[in-house]
Structure formats: C-alpha cells, structure tokens
N, C-alpha and C positions, 0 to 999 in steps of 0.2 A: 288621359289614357292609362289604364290598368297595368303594372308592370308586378313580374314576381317580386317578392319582398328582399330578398337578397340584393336584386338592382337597385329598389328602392335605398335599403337600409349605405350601400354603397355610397350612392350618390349624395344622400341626405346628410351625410358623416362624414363621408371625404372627399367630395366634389368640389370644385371651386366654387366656393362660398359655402361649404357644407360648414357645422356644425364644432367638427373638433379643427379647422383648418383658418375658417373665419374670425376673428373678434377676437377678445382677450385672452380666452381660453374656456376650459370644464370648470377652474376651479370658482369661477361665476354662477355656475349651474345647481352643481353638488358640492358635496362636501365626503371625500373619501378616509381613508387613514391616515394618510401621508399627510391631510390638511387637521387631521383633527388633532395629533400631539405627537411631536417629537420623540417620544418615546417609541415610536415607532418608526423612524428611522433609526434609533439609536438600536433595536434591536436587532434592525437589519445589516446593522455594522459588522453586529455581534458574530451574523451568521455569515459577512464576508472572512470575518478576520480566520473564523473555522477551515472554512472552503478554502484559506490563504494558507490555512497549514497543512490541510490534507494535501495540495499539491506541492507542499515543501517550499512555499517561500517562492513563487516564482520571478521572475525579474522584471514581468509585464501582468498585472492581474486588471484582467477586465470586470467592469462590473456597466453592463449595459440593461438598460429600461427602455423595455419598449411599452408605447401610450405614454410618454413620456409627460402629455401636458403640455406647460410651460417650464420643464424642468425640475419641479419643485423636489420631488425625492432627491432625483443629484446634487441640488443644491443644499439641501441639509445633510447628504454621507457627506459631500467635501467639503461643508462647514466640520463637522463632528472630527472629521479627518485632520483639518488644518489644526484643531483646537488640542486633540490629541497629541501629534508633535512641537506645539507653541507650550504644552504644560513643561515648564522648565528646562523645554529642552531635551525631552527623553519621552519614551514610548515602551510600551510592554515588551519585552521578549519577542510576544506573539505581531506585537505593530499592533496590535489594539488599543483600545483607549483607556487610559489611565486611572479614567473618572470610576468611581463603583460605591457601592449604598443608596441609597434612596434618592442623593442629590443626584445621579445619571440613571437611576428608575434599573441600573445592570448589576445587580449584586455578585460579590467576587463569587468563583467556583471554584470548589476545593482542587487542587492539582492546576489553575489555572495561573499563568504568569504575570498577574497582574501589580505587581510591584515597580515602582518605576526604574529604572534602569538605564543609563547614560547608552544613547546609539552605538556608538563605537566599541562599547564596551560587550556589548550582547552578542551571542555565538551561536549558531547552531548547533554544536554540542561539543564535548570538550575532546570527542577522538575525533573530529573532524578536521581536516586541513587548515592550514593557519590562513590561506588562499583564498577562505570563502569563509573564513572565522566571523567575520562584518556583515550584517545583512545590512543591506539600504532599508528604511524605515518607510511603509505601507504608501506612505505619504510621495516618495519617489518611486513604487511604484505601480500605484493604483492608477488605473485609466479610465475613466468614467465615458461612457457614450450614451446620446440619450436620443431614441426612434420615434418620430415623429412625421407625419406630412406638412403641419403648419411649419409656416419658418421662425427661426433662428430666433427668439427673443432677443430685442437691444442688448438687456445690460444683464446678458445669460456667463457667468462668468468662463474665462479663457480655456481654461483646463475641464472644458465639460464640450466633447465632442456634439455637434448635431446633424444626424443623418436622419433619411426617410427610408433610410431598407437595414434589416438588422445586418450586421457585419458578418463575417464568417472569418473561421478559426479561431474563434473565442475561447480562451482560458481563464476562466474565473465564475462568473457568475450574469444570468441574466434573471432579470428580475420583470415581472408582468405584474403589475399589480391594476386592476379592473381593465385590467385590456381586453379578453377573449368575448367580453359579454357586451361587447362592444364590435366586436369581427361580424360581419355583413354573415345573414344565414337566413336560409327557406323556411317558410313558413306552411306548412299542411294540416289540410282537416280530415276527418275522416267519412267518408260516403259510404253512402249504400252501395258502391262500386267499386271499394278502399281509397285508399290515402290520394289525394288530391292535392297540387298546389293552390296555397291561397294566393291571390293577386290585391293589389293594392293600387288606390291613386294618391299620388304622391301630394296633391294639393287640399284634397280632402280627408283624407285617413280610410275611405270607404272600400272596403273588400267583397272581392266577389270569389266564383270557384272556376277553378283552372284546368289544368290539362291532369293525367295521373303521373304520379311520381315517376322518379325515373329509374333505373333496375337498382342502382347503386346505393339512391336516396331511400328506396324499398330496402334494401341489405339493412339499412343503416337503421331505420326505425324498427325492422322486424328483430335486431340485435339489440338495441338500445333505449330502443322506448316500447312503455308498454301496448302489445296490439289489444284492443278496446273490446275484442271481440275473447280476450283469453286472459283468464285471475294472473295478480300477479303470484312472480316467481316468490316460495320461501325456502329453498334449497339451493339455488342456482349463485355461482360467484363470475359476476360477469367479468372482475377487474381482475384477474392472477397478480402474484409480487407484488399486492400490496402491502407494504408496512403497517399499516394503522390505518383506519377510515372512523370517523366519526359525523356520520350525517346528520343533514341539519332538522332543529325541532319542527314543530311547527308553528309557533310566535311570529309573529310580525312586527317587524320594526312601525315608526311613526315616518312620513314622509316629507320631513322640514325639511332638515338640513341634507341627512345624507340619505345616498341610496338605502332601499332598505335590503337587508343584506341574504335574506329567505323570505318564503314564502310561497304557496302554493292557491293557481287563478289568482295572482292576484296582478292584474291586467287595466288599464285604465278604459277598456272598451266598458265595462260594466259602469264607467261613473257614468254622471249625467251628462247630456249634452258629446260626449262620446261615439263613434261611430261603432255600428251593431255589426256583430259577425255574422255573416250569413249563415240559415240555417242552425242557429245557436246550441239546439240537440248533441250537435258533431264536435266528438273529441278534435281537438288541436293538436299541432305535437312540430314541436323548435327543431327542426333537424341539425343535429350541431355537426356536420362532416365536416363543413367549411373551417366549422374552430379546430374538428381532431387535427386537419393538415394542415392551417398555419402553426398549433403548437409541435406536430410533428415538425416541422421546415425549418421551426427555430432549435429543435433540438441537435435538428442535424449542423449546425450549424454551430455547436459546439464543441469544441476539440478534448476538452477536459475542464471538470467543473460538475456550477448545479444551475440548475432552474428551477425560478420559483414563479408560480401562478396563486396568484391571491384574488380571487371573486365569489361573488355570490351562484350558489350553485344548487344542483339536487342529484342523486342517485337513482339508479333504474325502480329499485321498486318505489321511488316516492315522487314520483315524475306528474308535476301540475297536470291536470286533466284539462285545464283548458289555456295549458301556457302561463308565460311572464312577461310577455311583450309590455314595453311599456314607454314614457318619456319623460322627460326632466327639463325643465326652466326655469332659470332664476329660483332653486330651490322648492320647487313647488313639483309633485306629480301631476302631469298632464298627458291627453290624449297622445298616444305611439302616430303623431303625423309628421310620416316621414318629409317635410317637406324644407329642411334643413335649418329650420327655427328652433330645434328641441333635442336633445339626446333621445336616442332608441337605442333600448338596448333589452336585451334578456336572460335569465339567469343561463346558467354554463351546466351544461352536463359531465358531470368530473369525472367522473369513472369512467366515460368512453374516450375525454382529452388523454386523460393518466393512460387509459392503454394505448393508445396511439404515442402516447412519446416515449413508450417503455417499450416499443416496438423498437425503436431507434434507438435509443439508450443501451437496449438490452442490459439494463439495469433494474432492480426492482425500485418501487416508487413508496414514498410515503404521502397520503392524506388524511388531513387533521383541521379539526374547529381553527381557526384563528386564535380564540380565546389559550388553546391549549400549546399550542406556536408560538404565543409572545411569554407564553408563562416560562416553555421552556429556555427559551432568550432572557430570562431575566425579567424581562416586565409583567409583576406579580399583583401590582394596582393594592399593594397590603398600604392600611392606613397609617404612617407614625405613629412610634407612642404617646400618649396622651399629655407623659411627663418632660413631652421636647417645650410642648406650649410655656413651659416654668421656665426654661433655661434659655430656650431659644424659639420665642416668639415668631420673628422674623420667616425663619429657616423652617418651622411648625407650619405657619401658612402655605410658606413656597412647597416643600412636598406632600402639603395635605389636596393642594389643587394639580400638584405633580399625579398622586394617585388617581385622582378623580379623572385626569385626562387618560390614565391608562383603564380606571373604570371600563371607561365609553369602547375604548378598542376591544375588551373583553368580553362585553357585555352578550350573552348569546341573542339578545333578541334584536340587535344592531350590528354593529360592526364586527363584534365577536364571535356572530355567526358565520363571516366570512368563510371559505375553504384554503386549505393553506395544502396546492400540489408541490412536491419538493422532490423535481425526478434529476439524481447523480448520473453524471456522466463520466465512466470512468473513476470517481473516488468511492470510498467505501461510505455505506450510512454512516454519520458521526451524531455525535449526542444530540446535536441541535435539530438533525436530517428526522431523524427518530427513534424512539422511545424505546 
C-alpha cells in the first residue's frame, strides 16, 4: 500500500528495524567527515574551545550530537580532549589543545593561548578575584551527550551520555553533522492542478500521485522552492542576517565511499532498473518544513551557545528540478526504497533551515562551503615543505597523508562542498562563527 513519503522515510530510518536503529550502524553504509579524517574532529574542538570562551569558561559546557551514529564524533572530541590534558599535564589557557602545526592539522593564531601552561597556574585575568583565579580544565568540564534512537553501543565509553530526544537547556554547543538530510520529509510533484503529494510503496520504491498539498506545505514551497510556472528570483534575499552564504557548485562528487555532498537531479530513480516517477514531465520539489522545525526545536532548546548543521544542501534559486531523493548501501548508490534496507536521504534546503532557527535564535546566522569552515579552524590541507623529506622522513610522510586526509574534507566537489549553518545563540559571531 502506497503511503506519503514522510511516513515511508519514518519508518524505513527509524522504525524497529529501520535502517539507522538496526545493525551496526551508517558508518557501514557511507562514509562521512567524521569517518574520513580526524582533522575534522579536531577542528571541531577548535570551534568548541571558542564557544567555551565566548561563554566565559562555563562550569558545565555541553557539547551534544545529534545523528549521533554509533558515537564516533564523541568519541574522537573526548579522545582529543583526554590527549590534550594528558600532554604533561597542562592545557591552554583557553582548555584547548596544546598540539598546533601541521602534526594537529590547527596552526597556532596569532593572540591565541596556546602555550602550555600548568592548570593551576592559569587565570582568568589578573584583576579578577583570587576565588575563581583557577579555571578547572575543559576536560572537567566538558559533557558530551550524543542523540540517537539506536541503542547504547557496548563499549561506547562512560563519559559520553546517550539519549534518544535532544536535551534542553544546553549551554555549549550542539553539533548536527548529516542529520537534517536524514529527518523524514514530503515529497511533491507538480500537476496541471499544482503541487501534489507523491505517494510511495515502501517494498517497491514505486510512486504514484496523491492528494494536493496542504495550505502550510503550499506556504512553504510557494516561499522556498522555486514555483515551475515563474523564472527564478535575481533580486530577492529570501535568508535576512545572513553572515556569509556561499552556495554550492555544480560538480558532483563520485558515489563510493561517501555521500556525494551537491548536486542537482541527481536522483537514483533515473539509474537502471530504478523505479519511474510518474508522469516524469512534472517538476519535483523536497518540502523541507519538517527539517525547518526540527532545526527550529533544537534551537530552542538551547539556553546559550551555537549550532552547527553540517550537510549536503542547495539554496532557493538553485533548487534541483527534479529533487535528491536518493539511497545508500554498503557504500554503493542505490534506488531511494524506502523499505529499511538502505539510507534515504535528501539534500537540505539551507536558507529556509538557517531562517527557521534565526527565527528562534533571533541571532543572525552564518553559512559557508565546508571547505571554507575547516580552513577557518585551522584545517588548511597545505602540503609540508618539501625539505621536511631530508630531515624528517618519517614525520614528511605522516603530514603529507595528514594533508591529504584534509584534502578530501575540502575538496568542493566532495565533502568540501558540505554546508557549514553556524546559528549563535545568545553569543556574539566570533572569528570561527564568521568572517
């Protein structure tokens, strides 16, 4: 039986036996940031330790992931984290990590405290009370929690919370990275009678046409997606308070390992052996409202802090004409059947998320390439000098495959093409927030 695609994408992803809930995990599937090179956790450190100062050193900083996976980001900030207070015993000023140059891919910044310095001995500043002269070091108190449906991984370690609903009154930072493009969402065509829901069978893949949208889901595309019957907009700014937007090309990644990170139709209904859209003529169009108000819900849900959304996405005038619905197995692009054997998933509409959480924020928001994200974090993918190979062999190998792993995250036509949304809640933009 034909159900709409938001039920479908539901139940196929997070149903008992669904897809991210069942089996060992995503990172079997694809292959995202987080798996491709530590340098990108490590940069993400870079952008808690900031957030840790803009709220002044708080006594409890949260740093929650939701899509957690099987934990794998938390598990490398609170490797980075342990490794950073284990270096002799001392930590930055800032509780950052000590490491910097090309061996930790985060080269020092100028005015930045990265000098190592004895715990006990670092201050908040020199007129400050002698009562709170002491900060406890990131390490005591950073609290990682990580949102998830599937359960608990066995040997997920102790200091890594895991829940299925994001928490509320977070201060610190919550982190999304390929979640939203993953949130169950409507899928419509357009009729000679306007926007329709597509319907789907969940054992087949095979779609048919539905009932007409509904007043809201009409708002939402007549706002956000372009209507097929009118040129797009070249004056109109649909996102207000944005800091920076840098949309994505149009290159297409290769579809091995990891998702591909843009693209436009590029749909697995068109391979072979694929199920046909009915009607093929008729523009498509991802209704993302479902994503604006879970990013909205998690914003709220933020007491003070940032939010970071890192996916594959597109903006209003560059909006696929016939979608990104698509699936993922064992590394391979396959047909979008939702029928909980395969990830579905579809790119993100960023500039409608970005307003929906700056609605709540009431903060202005920054969006940015990836590629230009990790650069501003220090991960700059530059190659050693030539004349390390003469001195230091070893160490010349280890950061020349060091750069190469940060390559791949910057790459615009792969991972680099990622979106990096970075909406402040209550703190002011900071250097890393934007530019």
């Amino acid at each position: 039986m034909s159900i709409a695609w938001r039920d479908a994408m539901s139940r196929a992803l997070y149903g008992p036996g669904g897809f991210f809930v069942a089996g060992t995990g995503p990172a079997d599937h694809f292959r995202t940031s987080v798996h491709a090179s530590p340098a990108f956790a490590t940069a993400l450190l870079r952008l808690v330790t900031e957030v840790d100062a803009a709220l002044g050193h708080p006594s409890r900083l949260d740093v929650v992931d939701v899509g957690a996976g099987r934990g794998e980001l938390l598990r490398a900030l609170l490797g980075l984290v342990r490794t950073a207070t284990a270096v002799e015993g001392t930590v930055g000023v800032s509780g950052e990590p000590t490491r910097s140059g090309r061996s930790g891919l985060i080269p020092p910044r100028a005015g930045s405290p990265e000098t190592p310095t004895p715990t006990a001995s670092a201050r908040l500043s020199p007129d400050e009370p002698s009562s709170v002269a002491v900060r406890p070091p990131l390490a005591e108190r950073i609290r990682f929690t990580a949102v998830e449906y599937a359960h608990r991984p066995k040997n997920l370690p102790q200091e890594i919370n895991w829940t299925a609903e994001i928490p509320t009154k977070i201060t610190g930072v919550l982190l999304a990275t390929e979640w939203l493009d993953n949130v169950p969402l409507d899928i419509a065509a357009h009729t000679e009678d306007g926007w329709r829901y597509l319907l789907v069978d969940p054992e087949s893949g095979t779609e048919t046409i539905g009932d007409l949208v509904s007043p809201a889901d009409l708002d939402w595309l007549t706002k956000w997606w372009l209507n097929p019957a009118s040129p797009p907009s070249t004056d109109s700014d649909p996102s207000p308070g944005v800091a920076g937007t840098d949309p994505t090309s149009e290159s297409e990644s290769g579809f091995g390992a990891a998702r591909p990170a843009q693209g436009s139709s590029l749909t697995a209904r068109s391979r072979p052996g694929c199920p046909e859209t009915p009607h093929s003529d008729h523009l498509r169009a991802e209704i993302g409202r479902s994503r604006d108000e879970a990013w909205a819900d998690a914003i709220g849900r933020i007491e003070c802090g940032l939010a970071l959304a890192v996916d594959y996405g597109h903006l209003r005038d560059a909006r696929p004409v016939d979608g990104t619905l698509t699936g993922y197995r064992a590394g391979r692009q396959v047909p979008p059947v939702p029928d909980g054997s395969s990830d579905v998933t579809a790119h993100v509409a960023m500039d409608s998320v970005a307003s929906a959480g700056a609605a709540v924020a009431r903060c202005a928001y920054s969006l940015v390439s990836q590629a230009e994200a990790l650069r501003a974090l220090g991960a700059d993918g530059g190659r050693p000098p030539l004349s390390m190979a003469g001195t230091d062999p070893a160490g010349y190998v280890r950061a020349l495959a060091a750069a190469s792993a940060v390559a791949e995250l910057t790459d615009p036509a792969g991972l680099g093409g990622h979106l990096w949304l970075r909406q402040p809640v209550g703190i002011p933009l900071g250097p890393a927030v934007a530019r």
